[in-house]
C-alpha positions in Angstrom: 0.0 0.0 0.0 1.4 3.7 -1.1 0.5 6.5 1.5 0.3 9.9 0.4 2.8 12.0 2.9 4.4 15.6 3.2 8.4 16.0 3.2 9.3 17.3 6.5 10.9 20.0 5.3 10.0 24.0 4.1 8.8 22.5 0.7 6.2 19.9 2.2 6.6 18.3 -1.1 4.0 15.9 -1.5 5.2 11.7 -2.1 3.6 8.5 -2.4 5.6 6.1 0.3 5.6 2.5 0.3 4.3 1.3 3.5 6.8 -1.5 3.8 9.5 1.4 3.6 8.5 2.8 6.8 11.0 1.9 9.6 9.1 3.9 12.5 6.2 6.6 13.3 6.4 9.5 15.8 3.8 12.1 17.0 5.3 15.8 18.4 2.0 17.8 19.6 -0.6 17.3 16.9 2.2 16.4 14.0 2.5 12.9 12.7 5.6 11.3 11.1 6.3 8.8 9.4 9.8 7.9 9.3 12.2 6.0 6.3 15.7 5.8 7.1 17.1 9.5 7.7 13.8 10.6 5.7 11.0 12.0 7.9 7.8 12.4 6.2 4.3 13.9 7.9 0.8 12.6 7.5 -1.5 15.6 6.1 -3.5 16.7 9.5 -5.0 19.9 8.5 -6.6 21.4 5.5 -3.9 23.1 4.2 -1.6 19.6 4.6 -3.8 18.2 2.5 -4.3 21.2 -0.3 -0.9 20.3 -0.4 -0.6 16.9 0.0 -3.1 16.0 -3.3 -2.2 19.7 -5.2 -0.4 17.1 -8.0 -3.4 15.4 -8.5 -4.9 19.0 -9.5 -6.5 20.3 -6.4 -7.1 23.9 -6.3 -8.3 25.5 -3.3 -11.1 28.0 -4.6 -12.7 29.1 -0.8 -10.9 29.3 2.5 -12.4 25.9 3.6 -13.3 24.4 0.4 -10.9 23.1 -2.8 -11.4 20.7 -6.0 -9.9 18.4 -8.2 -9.8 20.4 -11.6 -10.3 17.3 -14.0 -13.7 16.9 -11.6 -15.3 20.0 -12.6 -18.2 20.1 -15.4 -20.1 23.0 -14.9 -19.7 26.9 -13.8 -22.0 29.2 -12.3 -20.4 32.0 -12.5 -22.8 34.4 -11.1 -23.8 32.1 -8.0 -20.0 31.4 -8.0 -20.1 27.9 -7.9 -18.1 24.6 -9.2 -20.2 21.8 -10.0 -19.1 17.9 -10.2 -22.1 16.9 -12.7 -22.5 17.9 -16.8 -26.8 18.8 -16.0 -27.2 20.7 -12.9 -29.9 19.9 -10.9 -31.5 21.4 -7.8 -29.8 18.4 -5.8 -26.3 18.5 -7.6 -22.7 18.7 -5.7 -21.3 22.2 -5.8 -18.3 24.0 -4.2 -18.3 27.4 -3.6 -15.5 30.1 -4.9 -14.8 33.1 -2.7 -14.9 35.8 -4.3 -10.8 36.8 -3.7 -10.1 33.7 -4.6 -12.1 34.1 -8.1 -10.1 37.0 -9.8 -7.3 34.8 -10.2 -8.8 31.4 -10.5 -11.5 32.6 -13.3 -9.1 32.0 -16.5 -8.4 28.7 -15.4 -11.6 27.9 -14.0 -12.6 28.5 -17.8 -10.0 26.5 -19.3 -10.1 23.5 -17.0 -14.2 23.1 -17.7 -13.3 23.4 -21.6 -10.2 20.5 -21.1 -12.7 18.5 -19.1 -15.5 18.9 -21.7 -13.4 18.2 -24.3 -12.1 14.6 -22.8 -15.4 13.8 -22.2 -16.1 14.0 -26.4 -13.1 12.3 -27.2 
């Protein structure tokens, strides 16, 4: 089994470890680590561990408490401000919201991530 982990380190690069790697596991205050030789490696705890932690799968935090995975999204509302997960919006469909500091710089790609995905989904 592969275990998504942070570097311990200013980076927090995010890496898949094996878990037969792992030669020992410590815990300082609320932090776990995961330990692989002289590597040290921590287990996403908070929200913005685990923004982090999946951002190479495409995750893009669009509210303070809220992010997505890009290749996800099928629809835009973009005067409700909203991310949807389904190609027909209905009134019981999945959404996320977008702040609205968040949207100035997020609205170019917002566009050009629901074209890619629309595009896939043709091919």
């Amino acid at each position: 089994m592969r275990i998504r982990a942070l570097r311990n380190s200013k980076k927090k690069e995010s890496f898949l470890i094996e878990e037969g790697d792992i030669t020992h596991l410590s815990i300082h205050g609320k932090t776990v680590s995961i330990h692989i030789g002289s590597d040290e490696f921590i287990l996403p705890t908070s929200f913005d561990d685990w923004v982090k932690c999946l951002e190479p799968l495409g995750l893009t935090q669009v509210d303070r408490n809220c992010a997505v995975i890009n290749n996800k999204i099928r629809n835009i509302d973009l005067d409700d401000l909203k991310v949807y997960f389904v190609d027909r919006i209905s009134h019981d469909s999945k959404y996320a919201t977008i702040s609205n500091a968040r949207f100035s710089g997020l609205k170019d790609s917002l566009k050009n991530m629901l074209h890619k995905n629309k595009q896939s989904k043709l091919e």
